[in-house]
C-alpha positions as CSV (number, residue, x, y, z in Angstrom):
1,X,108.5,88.5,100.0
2,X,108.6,85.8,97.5
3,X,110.7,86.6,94.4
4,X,109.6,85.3,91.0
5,X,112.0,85.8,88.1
6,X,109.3,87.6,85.9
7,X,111.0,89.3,82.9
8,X,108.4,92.3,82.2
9,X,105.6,90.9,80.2
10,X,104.8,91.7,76.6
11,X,103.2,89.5,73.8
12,X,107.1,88.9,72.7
13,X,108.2,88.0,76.0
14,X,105.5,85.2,75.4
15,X,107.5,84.0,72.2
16,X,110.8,84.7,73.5
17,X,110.0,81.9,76.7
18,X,109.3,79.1,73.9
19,X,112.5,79.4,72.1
20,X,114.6,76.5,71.9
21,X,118.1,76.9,73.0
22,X,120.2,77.2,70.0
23,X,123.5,76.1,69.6
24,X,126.5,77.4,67.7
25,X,129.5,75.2,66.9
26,X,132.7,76.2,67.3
27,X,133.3,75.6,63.3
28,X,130.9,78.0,62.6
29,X,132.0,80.9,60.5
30,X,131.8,83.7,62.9
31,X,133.9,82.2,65.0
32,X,136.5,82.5,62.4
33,X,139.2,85.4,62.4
34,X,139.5,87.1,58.6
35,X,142.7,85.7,58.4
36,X,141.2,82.1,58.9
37,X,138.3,83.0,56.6
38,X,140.7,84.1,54.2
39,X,143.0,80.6,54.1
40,X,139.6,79.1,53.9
41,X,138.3,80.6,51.0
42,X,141.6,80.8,49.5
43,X,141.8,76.6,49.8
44,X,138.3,75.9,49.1
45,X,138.9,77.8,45.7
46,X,142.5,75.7,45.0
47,X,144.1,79.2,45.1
48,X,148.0,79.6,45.9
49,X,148.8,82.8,48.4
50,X,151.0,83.9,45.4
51,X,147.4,84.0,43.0
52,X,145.5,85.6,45.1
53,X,148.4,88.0,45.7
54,X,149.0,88.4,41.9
55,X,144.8,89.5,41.5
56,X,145.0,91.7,44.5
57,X,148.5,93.0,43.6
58,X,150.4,92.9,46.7
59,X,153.3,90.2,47.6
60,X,152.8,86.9,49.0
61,X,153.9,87.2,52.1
62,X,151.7,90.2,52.9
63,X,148.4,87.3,52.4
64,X,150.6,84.8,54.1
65,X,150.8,87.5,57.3
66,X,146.8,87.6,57.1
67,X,146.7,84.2,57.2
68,X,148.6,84.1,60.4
69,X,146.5,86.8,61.7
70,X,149.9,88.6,62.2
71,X,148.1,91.4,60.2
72,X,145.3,92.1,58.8
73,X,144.1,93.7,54.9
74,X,143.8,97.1,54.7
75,X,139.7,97.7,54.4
76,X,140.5,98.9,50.7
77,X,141.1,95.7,49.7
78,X,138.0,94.1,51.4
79,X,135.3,94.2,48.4
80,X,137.7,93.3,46.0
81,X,138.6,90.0,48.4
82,X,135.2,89.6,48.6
83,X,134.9,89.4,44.8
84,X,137.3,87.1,44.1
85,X,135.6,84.2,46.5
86,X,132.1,85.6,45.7
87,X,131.2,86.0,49.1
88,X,129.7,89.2,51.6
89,X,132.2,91.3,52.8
90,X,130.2,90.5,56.1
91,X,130.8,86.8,55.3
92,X,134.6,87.6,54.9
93,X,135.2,89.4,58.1
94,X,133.4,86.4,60.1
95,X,129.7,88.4,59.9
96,X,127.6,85.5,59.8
97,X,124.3,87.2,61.1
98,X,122.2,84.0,61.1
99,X,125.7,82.5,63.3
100,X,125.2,85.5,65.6
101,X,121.5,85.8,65.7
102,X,121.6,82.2,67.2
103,X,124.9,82.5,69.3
104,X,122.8,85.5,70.9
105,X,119.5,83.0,71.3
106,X,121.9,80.7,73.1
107,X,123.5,83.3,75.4
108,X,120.2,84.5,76.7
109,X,118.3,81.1,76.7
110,X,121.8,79.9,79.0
111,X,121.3,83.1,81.2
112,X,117.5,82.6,81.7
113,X,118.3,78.3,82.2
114,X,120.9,79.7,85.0
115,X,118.7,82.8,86.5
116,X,115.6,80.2,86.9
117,X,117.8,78.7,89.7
118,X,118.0,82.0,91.5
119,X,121.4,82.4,90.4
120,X,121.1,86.4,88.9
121,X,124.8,87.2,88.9
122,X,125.7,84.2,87.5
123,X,123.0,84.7,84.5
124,X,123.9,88.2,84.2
125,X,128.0,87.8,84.0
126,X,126.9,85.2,81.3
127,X,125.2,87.9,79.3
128,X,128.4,90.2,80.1
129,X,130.4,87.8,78.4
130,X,127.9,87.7,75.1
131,X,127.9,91.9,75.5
132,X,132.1,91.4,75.2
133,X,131.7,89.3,71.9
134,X,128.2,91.2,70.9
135,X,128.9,94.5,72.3
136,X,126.6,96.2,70.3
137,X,123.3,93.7,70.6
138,X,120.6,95.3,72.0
139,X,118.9,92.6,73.0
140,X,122.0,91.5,74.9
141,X,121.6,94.9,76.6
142,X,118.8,94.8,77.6
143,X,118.8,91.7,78.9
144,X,121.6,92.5,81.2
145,X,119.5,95.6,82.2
146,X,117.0,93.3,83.8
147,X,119.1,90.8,85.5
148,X,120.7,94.2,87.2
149,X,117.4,95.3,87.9
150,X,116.4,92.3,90.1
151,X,120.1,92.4,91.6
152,X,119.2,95.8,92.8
153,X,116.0,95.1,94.6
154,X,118.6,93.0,96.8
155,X,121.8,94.4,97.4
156,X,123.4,96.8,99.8
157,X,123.1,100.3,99.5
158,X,126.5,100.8,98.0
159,X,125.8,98.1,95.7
160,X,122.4,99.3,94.9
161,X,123.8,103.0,93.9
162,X,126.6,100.8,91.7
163,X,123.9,98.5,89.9
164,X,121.4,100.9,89.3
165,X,124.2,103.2,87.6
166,X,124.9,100.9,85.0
167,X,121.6,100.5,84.6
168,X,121.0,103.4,83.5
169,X,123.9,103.7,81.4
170,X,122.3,100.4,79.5
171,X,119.4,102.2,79.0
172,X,120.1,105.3,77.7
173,X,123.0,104.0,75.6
174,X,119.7,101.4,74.2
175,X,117.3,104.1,74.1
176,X,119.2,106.3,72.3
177,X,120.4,103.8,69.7
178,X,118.0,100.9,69.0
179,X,115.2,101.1,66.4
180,X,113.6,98.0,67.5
181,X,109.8,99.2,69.5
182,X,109.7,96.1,71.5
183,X,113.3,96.0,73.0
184,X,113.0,99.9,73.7
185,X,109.8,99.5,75.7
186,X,111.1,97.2,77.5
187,X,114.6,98.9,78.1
188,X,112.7,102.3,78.8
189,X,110.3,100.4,81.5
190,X,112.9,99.6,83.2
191,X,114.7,102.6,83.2
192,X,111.6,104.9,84.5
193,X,111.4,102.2,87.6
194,X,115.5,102.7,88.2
195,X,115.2,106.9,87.4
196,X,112.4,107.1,89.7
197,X,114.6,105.6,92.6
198,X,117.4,107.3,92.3
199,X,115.2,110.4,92.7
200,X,115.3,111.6,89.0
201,X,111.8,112.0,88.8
202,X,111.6,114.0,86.2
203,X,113.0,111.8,84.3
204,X,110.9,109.0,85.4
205,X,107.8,111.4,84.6
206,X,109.4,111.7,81.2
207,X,109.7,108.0,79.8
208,X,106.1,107.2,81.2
209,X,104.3,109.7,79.7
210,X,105.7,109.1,76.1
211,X,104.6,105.3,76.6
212,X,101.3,103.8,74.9
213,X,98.4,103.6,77.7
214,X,96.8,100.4,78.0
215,X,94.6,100.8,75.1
216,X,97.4,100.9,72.8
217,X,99.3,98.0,74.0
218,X,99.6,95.3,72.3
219,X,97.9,93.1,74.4
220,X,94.9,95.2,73.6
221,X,95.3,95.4,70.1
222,X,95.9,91.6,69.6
223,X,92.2,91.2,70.9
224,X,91.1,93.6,68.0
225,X,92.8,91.5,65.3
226,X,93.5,88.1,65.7
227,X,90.9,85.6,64.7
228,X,89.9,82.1,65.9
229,X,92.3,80.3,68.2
230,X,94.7,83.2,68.3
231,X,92.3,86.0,69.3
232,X,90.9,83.3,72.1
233,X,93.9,83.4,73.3
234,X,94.6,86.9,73.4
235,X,91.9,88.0,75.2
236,X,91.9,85.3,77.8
237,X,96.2,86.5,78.0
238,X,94.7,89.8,78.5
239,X,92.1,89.3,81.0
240,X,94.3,87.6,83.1
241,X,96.8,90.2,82.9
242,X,94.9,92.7,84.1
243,X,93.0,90.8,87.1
244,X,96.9,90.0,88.1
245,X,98.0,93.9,87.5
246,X,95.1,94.2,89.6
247,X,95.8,92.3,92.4
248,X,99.3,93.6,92.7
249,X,98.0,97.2,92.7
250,X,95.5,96.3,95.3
251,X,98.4,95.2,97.1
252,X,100.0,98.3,97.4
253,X,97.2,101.0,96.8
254,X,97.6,102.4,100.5
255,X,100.2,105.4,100.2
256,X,100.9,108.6,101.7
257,X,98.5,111.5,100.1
258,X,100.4,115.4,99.7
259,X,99.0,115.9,103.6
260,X,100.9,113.2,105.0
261,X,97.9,111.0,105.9
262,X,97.2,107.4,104.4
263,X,94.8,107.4,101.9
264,X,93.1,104.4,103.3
265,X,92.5,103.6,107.2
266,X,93.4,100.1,109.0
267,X,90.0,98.6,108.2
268,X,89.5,99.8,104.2
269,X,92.8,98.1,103.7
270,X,91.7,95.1,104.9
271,X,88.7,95.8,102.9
272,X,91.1,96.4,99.8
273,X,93.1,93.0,100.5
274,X,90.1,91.3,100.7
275,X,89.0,92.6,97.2
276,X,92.2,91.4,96.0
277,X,91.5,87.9,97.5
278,X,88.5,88.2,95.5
279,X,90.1,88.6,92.4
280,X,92.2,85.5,92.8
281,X,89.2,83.3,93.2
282,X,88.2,84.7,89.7
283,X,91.1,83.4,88.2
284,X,91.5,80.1,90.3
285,X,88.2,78.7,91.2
286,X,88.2,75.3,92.8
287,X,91.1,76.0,94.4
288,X,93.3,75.8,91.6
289,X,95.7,78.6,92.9
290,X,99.1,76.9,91.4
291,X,101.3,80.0,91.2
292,X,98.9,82.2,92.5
293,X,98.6,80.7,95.7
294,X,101.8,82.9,97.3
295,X,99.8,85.7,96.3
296,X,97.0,84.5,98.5
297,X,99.7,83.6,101.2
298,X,101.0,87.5,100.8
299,X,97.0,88.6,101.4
300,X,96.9,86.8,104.3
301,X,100.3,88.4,105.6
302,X,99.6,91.5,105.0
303,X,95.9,91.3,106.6
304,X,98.1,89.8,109.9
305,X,100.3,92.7,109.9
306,X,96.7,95.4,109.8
307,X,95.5,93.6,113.0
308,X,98.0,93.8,114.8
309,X,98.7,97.1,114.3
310,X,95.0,97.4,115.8
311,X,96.2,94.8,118.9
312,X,93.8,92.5,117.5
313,X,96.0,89.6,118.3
314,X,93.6,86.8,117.4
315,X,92.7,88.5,114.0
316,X,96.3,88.5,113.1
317,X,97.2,85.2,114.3
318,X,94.6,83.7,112.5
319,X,95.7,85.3,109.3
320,X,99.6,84.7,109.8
321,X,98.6,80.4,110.7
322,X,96.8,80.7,107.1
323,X,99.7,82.6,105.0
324,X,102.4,80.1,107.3
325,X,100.3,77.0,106.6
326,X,100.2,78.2,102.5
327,X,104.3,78.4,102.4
328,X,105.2,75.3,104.4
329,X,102.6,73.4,102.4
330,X,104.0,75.2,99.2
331,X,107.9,74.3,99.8
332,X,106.5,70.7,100.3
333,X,104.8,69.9,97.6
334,X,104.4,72.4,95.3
335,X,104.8,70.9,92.0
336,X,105.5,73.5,88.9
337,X,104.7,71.3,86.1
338,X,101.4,70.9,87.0
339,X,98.4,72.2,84.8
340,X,95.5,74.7,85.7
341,X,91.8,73.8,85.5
342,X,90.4,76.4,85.9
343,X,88.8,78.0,83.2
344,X,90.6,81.5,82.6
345,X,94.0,79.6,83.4
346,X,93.2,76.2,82.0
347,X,95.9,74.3,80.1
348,X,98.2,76.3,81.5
349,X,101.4,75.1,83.3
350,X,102.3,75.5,87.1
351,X,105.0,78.1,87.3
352,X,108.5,77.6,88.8
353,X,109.9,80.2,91.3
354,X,112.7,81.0,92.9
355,X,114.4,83.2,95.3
356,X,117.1,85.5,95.3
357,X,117.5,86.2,98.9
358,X,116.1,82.9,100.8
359,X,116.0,79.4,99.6
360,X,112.8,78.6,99.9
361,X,109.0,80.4,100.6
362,X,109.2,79.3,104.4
363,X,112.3,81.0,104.9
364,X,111.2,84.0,103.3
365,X,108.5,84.4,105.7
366,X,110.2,84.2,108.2
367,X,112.4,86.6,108.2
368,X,109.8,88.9,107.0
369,X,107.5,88.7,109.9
370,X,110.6,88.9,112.4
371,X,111.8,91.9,110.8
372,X,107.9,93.5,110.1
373,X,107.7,96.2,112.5
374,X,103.8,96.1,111.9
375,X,103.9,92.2,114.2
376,X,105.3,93.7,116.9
377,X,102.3,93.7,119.1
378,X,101.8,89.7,118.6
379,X,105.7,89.0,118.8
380,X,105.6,88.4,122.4
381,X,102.8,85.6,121.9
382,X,103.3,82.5,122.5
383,X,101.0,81.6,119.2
384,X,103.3,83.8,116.9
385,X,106.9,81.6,118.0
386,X,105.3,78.2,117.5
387,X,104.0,79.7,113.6
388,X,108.0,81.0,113.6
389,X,108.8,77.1,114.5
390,X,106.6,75.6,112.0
391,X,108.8,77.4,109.4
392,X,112.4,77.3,110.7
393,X,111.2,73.1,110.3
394,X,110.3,73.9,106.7
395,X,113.1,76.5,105.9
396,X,115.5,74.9,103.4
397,X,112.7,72.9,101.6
398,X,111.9,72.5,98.5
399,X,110.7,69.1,96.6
């Protein structure tokens, strides 16, 4: 299965992708300790320790300690430091909040630059270390709730019980905390996904229930009010949002009803893939499939696996050549910076992928359909080892 790094979407997701990285310097005042702040001030306003001492009645040596940073003021004596230099008692303790706002930027937009690589506990110990500076930023949080969250899907069963611990801990502590809708929704998402697999469904049940339905998202809304270019834009967002929801329910509507049976028999879920095939040609006509076209591949896999669960060997190998021929020809000349032309998706760029478990589309592939139970019946063919050749020759690529 081909992993995407896909933050969970929300009109300020889209904002949050097109921020430039922002970059603090080191001279910057938050990086300042009071004591520094303090010597600063003190200089800047051609002030002696032994004046400011003198206004703030207390010796000399006790500013020269905070100066040092071998002590620090006692807080009663904050506002009236404050007053002196004409300056926020936030300003004088190193609070810069346009400093921290944009350290914070930086520290996610490095996280995201290093997670786009596939590199998830690298990106996530990077928000760690902004969550030990920042330890009460939200946004930080939440961020490292997500990276966890994809580290989860992949780890050991050990692990996973670790991971999605703390990631719970993240979100309640968020939840239960932050004022801010938008980082909560997103926090809470995530948390209903990791409560429902740890088997707290009640839980689960909880946090989606008290979320807006589709008709009051956003997404929706933005349709209602926006004008011109903007409301364009927002309902061609949202109509290809929901033809992509779509396609991934489609994906994985089959399930086991209260009696045990499938809801669906071999042939409606090829019947139900093909409908999702469908919808992918209404988004990429012309065969303009860019990121799409490993959903398509997936389609095709998962067709393969029906038939051969019915001994239809042919069916399935047919399938499985055209889902093999879609990932070797992806890991070779995929290009992400490409644009779309077609016209729900047009002026729209290629997107990158990358994955967390495999190097490359090929690879994953294969190791899927040698480990699918489903392809046992068209294991043994001779057909199935030379598709299994075709990408062990492509496994590792990626131009």
């Amino acid at each position: 299965m081909v992993k995407k790094y896909k933050h969970i979407e929300s009109d300020l997701d889209v904002a949050r992708r097109a921020r430039a990285k922002v970059a603090c310097k080191p001279t910057d005042n938050y990086y300042m300790t009071i004591g520094q702040n303090i010597k600063r001030l003190r200089r800047n306003a051609d002030m002696t320790q032994e004046e400011l001492a003198e206004m703030l009645s207390i010796s000399s040596q006790a500013v020269s300690r905070w100066e040092t940073d071998s002590a620090m003021p006692d807080i009663s004596l904050l506002p009236m430091i404050a007053n002196i230099f004409d300056v926020t008692t936030d300003s004088l303790l190193g609070v810069d909040i346009s400093n921290k706002e944009a350290h914070i930027k930086s520290i996610i937009e490095e996280a995201r630059e290093t997670g786009k690589s596939g590199r998830i506990s690298e990106a996530a110990e990077i928000i760690r270390n902004g969550i030990a500076r920042y330890p009460n930023s939200y946004e930080l949080l939440s961020e490292l709730q997500e990276y966890l969250y994809i580290l989860s899907k992949h780890s050991p069963d050990k692990e996973k019980a670790v991971i999605r611990k703390e990631i719970i801990s993240l979100g309640e502590k968020v939840i239960a905390n932050c004022m801010d809708n938008q980082i909560r929704n997103r926090v809470m998402t995530t948390l209903c996904y990791t409560y429902n697999k740890v088997g707290e469904k009640e839980k689960a049940e909880k946090i989606a229930l008290s979320m807006p339905n589709i008709y009051e998202s956003g997404s929706v809304l933005r349709t209602h009010i926006e004008t011109g270019d903007r409301q364009y834009e927002a309902k061609r967002d949202l109509i290809v949002t929901l033809i992509s929801m779509a396609v991934t329910e489609l994906s994985k509507l089959n399930t086991k009803l209260d009696n045990g049976d499938w809801a669906l028999s071999d042939d409606e879920q090829i019947i139900i893939y093909q409908k999702a095939l469908s919808l992918i040609d209404v988004l990429c006509e012309d065969n303009d499939y860019g990121e799409y076209i490993l959903n398509v591949s997936d389609l095709y896999r998962n067709i393969a696996a029906v038939f051969s669960r019915k001994n239809d060997i042919a069916k399935s190998l047919e399938y499985l050549k055209k889902a093999v021929t879609i990932n070797v020809s992806f890991d070779n000349s995929y290009k992400p910076t490409q644009v779309h032309t077609s016209l729900l998706l047009r002026n729209d760029i290629y997107d990158d992928f990358f994955w967390t478990d495999t190097n490359n589309a090929s690879l994953s592939l294969l190791i899927d359909i040698n480990n699918n139970e489903d392809f046992n019946a068209v294991k043994k063919e001779a057909g199935f080892a030379d598709l299994c050749n075709e990408l062990k020759k492509a496994a590792g690529n990626r131009n």
